[in-house]
C-alpha positions in Angstrom: 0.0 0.0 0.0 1.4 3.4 -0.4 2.1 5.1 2.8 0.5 8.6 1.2 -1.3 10.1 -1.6 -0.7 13.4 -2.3 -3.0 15.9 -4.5 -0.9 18.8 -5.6 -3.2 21.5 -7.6 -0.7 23.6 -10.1 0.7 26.4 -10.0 -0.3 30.3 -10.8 -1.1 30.4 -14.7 -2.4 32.8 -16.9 -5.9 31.8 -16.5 -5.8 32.4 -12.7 -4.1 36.0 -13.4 -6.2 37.1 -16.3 -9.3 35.1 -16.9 -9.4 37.3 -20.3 -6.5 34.3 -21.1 -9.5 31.8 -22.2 -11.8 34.0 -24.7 -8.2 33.1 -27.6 -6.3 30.2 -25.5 -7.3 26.9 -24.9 -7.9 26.0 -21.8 -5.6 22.8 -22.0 -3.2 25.7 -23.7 -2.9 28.1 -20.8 0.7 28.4 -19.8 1.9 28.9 -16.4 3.2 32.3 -15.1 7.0 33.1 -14.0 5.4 33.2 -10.3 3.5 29.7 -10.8 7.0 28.0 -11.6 8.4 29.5 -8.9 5.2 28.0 -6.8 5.9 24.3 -8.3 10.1 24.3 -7.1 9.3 25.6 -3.9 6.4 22.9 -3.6 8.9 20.5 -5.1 11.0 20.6 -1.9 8.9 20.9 0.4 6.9 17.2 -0.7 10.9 16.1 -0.9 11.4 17.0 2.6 7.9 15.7 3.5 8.3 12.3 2.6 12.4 12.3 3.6 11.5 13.8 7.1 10.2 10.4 8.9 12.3 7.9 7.2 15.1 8.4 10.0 18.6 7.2 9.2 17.4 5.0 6.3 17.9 7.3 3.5 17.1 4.3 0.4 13.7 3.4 1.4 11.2 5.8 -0.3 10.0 6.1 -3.9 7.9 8.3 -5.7 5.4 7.6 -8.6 3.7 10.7 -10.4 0.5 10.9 -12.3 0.0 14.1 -14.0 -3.4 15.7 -15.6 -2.3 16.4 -19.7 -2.9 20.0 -19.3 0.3 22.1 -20.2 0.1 24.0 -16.3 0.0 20.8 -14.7 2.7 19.3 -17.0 5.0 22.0 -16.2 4.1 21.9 -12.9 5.6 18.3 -12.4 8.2 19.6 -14.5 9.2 22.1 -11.8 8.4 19.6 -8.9 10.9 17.5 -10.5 13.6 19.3 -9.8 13.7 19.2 -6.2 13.8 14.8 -6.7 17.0 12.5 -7.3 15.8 10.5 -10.8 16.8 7.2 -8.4 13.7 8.2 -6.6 10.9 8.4 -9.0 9.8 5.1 -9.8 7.9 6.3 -12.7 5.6 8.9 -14.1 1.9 8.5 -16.0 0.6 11.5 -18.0 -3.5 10.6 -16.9 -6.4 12.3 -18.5 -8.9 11.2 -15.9 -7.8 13.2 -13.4 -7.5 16.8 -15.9 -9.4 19.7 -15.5 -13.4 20.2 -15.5 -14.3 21.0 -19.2 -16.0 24.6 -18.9 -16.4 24.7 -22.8 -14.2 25.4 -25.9 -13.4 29.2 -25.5 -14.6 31.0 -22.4 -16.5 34.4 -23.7 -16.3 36.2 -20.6 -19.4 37.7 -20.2 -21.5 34.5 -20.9 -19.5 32.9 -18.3 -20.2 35.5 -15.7 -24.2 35.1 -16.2 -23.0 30.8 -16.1 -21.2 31.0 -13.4 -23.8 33.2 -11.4 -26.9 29.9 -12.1 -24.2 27.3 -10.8 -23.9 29.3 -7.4 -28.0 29.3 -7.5 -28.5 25.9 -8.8 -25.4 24.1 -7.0 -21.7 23.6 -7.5 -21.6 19.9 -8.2 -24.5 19.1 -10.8 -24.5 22.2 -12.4 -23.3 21.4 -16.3 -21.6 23.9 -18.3 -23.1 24.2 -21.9 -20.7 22.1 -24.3 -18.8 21.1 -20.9 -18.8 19.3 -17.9 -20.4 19.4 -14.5 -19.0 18.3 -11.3 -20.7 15.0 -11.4 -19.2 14.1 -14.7 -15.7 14.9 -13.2 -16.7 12.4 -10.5 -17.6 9.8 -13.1 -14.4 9.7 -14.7 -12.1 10.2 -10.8 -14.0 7.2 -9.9 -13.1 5.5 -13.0 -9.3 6.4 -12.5 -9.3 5.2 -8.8 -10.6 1.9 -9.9 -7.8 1.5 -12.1 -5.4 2.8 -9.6 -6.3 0.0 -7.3 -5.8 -2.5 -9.9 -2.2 -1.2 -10.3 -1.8 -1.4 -6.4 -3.1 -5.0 -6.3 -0.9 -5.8 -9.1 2.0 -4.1 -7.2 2.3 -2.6 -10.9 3.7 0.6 -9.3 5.6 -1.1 -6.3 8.2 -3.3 -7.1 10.4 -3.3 -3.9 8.4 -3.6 -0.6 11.2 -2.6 1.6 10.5 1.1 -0.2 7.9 3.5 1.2 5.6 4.6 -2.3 4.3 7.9 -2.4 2.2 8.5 -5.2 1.6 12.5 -6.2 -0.9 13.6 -8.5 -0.3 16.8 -10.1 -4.1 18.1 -11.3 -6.6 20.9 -10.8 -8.6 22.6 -8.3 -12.0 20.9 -8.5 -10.4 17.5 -9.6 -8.8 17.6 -5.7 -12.0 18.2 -4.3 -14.3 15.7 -6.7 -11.1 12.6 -5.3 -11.7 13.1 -1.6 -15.4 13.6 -2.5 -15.5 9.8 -3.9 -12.2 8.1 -1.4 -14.1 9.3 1.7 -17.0 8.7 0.3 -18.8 12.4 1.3 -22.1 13.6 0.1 -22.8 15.9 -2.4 -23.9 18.8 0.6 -20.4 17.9 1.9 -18.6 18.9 -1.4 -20.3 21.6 -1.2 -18.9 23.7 1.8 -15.1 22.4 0.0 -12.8 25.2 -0.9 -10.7 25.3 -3.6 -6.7 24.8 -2.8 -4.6 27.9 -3.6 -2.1 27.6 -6.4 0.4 25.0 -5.7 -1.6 23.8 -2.8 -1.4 20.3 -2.0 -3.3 17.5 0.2 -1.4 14.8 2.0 -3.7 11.2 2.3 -1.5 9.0 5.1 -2.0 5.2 5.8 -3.1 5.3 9.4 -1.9 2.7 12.0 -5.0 0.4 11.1 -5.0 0.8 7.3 -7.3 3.8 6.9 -6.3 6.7 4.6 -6.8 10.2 6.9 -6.0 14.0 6.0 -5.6 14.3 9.8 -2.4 12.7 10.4 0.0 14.8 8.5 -2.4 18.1 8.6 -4.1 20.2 11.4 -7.8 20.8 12.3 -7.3 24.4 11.9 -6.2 23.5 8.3 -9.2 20.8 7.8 -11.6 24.0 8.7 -10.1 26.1 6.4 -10.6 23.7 3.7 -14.3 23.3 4.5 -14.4 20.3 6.6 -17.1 19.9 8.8 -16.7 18.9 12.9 -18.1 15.9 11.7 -16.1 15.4 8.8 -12.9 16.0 10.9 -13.9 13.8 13.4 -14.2 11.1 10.2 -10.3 12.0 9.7 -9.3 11.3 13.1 -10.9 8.2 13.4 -9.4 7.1 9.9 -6.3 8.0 11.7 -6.2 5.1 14.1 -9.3 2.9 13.7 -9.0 -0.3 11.8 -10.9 -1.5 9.2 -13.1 -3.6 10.6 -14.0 -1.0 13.6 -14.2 2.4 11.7 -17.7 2.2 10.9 -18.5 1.4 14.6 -16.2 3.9 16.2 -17.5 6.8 13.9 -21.2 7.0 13.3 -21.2 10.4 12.0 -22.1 9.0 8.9 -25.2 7.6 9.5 -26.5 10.4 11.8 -26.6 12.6 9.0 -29.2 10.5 8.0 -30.8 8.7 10.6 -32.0 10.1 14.5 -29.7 9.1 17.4 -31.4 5.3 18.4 -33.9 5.6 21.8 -34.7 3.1 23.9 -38.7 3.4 23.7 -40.3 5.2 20.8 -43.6 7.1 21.3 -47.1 5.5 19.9 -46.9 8.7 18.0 -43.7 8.1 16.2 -44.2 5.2 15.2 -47.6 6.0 13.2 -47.0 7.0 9.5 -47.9 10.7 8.8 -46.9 13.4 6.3 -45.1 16.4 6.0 -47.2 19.0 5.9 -46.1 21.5 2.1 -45.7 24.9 4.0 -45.6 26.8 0.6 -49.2 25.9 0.3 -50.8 27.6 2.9 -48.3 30.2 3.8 -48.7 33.1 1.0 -45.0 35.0 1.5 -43.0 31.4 1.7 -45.0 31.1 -1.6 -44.6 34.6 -2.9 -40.3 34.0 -2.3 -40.6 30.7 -4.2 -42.6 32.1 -7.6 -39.6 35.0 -7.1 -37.1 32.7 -7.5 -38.3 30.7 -10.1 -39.1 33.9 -11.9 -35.1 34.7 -11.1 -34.3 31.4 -12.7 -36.1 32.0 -15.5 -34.8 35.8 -16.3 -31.3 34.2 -15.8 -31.7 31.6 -19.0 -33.6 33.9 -21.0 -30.5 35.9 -20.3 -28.4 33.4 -20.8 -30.1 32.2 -24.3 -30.0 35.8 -25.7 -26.0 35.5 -25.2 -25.9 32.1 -26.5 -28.0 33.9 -29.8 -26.0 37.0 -29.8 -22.6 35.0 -30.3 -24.1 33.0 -32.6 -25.4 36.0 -34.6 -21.6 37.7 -34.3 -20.3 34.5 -35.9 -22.8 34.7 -38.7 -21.9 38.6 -39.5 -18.1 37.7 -38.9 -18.3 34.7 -41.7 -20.8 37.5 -43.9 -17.7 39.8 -43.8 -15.0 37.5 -45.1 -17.2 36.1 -47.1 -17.6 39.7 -48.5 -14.3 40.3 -48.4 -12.8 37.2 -49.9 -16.1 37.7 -52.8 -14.4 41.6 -53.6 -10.7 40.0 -53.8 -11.7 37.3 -56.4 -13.8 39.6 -58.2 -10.8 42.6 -58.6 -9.0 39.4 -60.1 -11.5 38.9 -62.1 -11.9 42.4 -63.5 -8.2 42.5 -64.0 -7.8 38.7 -66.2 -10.8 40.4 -68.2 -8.7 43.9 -68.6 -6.0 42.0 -69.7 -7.8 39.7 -72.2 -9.0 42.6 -73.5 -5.8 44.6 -74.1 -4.4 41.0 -75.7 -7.6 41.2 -78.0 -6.6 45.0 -79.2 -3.3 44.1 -79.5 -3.9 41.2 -82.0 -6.3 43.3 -84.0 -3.8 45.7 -84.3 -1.0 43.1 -85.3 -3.6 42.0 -87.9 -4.0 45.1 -89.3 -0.7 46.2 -89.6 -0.1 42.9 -90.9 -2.9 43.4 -93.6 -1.2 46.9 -94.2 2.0 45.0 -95.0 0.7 42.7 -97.1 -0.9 45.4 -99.5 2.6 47.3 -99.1 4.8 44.2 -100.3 1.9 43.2 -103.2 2.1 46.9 -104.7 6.3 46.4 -104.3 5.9 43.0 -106.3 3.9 44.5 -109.2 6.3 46.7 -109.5 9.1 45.1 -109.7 7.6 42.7 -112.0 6.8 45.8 -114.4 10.1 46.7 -114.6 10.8 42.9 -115.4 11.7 40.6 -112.8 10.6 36.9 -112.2 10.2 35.1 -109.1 13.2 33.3 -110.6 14.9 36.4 -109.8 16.1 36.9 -113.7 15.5 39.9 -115.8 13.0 39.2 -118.6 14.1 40.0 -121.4 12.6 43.2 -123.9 
């Protein structure tokens, strides 16, 4: 098993300066910045001295493997990251596209993506869909897909040759990749993803094998950081019992789970509980919870109506943009035109005029061969004789 698994987001790149970067650049295109390399070194040694710090006087016992989103910021990311590691150490690396970026769309016109952006906050981070992209839950799809075939590899020691070596495998992606992976490995719910923050730029999460075989966030980071990060009491309460608990006793020692669902067990239920009744619809009798909900459904609906004029205006701006070069490319063939017709032209005066001239030359040379032949010469070129 691999003693961690670290998520590193990249580093500082030109989206995440000027956001303007994704209207002409795709998004799989956006370079880094000068400061975002300097991010990934200085993250670079700080995982080396992470996973060097425990190992004590054996300095040979730990490996690294790397799986990197395709993306060129996360590629140059690891690239930067690498410099801080001996090549001895890295077992191997595996460009993975499972684990890239949340596909927003092809280019990003900032002023549609505002109005976007402003429905996924109203209708909710993680199923919200991105016209001709992505939502969250497809990114949990395929990060589900991924971590199946990362256990296969585990099982198949495909990525740990030597057992006497400590494996670290880091995983160089993006912000809401991070977030969707602990989503699915710690199995929270779609309300817990949603108090998650992003990690800054170069930000990374470390995963440790606890003492009973459990992955926890909690034994190489701090509650204060675990609330910064979104966690919930509950959640970090999860982490600590990951941290120790075995196996077999984690879902007995740490219940939270199930109370977020279920009511704390008594020991004599009331006649009245146990009868079946229903919850009463509030909205129908109460006129101003009623009044906020026809409000927000007429918000929802200004909001795609906006949204759909956008969608028609761009589509109208292509239309007028393919009109003009289709104008202008129709005027350039046409001068061409004019000017092989100019030129045919002039070649047609000019061989009337050669024929004329011609004709002209003719009569000339005729009226020189009468007279010639009146003073007496012969096409045999002899004088005839008087």
């Amino acid at each position: 098993m691999p003693k961690r698994i670290i998520l590193v987001r990249h580093g500082e790149s030109q989206g995440n300066l000027d956001t303007a970067a994704y209207t002409h650049i795709p998004d799989h295109k956006i370079p880094l910045t000068e400061a975002g390399r300097a991010q990934a070194r200085e993250t670079g040694a700080q995982l080396r001295d992470l996973i060097s710090s425990d190992c004590g006087n054996s300095t040979n016992t730990w490996r690294v493997y790397f799986y990197v989103s395709p993306y060129d910021r996360t590629r140059s990311t690891l690239r930067e990251i690498g410099k801080a590691f001996d090549r001895k150490r890295i077992i191997g690396v595996r460009e993975e596209c499972r684990v890239r970026e949340q596909d927003f769309g092809n280019f990003q016109v900032a002023e549609r993506m505002k109005v976007i952006k402003e429905s996924r906050e109203r209708f909710g981070r993680f199923f919200f869909r991105f016209p001709e992209g992505e939502s969250a839950a497809d990114v949990f799809d395929r990060v589900s897909n991924f971590l199946e075939s990362l256990w296969r590899d585990i099982d198949m020691s495909r990525l740990h040759k030597d057992p006497s070596n400590d494996l670290n495998l880091v995983i160089i992606t993006h912000g809401l990749t991070c977030r969707v992976f602990l989503m699915k490995w710690f199995k929270w719910t779609v309300e817990q993803f949603e108090l998650l923050n992003n990690p800054e730029n170069c930000e990374f999460r470390v995963m440790q094998l606890g003492a009973g075989g459990e992955y926890s966030l909690a034994i190489h980071h701090t509650d204060e950081e675990l609330r910064e990060w979104g966690l919930s009491e509950a959640m970090i309460a999860d982490q600590k019992c990951r941290a120790t608990a075995s196996k077999a006793g984690w879902n007995e020692n740490c219940p939270w789970f199930l109370d977020e669902f279920f009511d704390p067990p008594h020991e004599e239920l009331s006649k009245e509980n146990d009868e079946c009744y229903e919850i009463p619809d509030c909205s129908s009798s109460d006129p101003e919870i009623k009044e906020e909900m026809e409000k927000d459904r007429l918000a929802l609906l200004s909001e795609e109506i906006v949204l759909q004029k956008l969608v028609a205006n761009e589509s109208l701006q292509r239309s007028k943009s393919l009109l003009t070069e289709s104008g202008i490319v129709y005027t350039h063939y046409k001068r061409e035109a004019e000017k092989c017709i100019a030129q045919v032209e002039t070649c047609e005066d000019a061989r009337e005029r050669a024929e004329a001239e011609l004709r002209e030359e003719l009569k000339v040379t005729a009226l020189w061969e009468q007279r010639a032949r009146e003073f007496g010469w012969s096409d045999s070129g002899k004088k005839r004789v008087q």
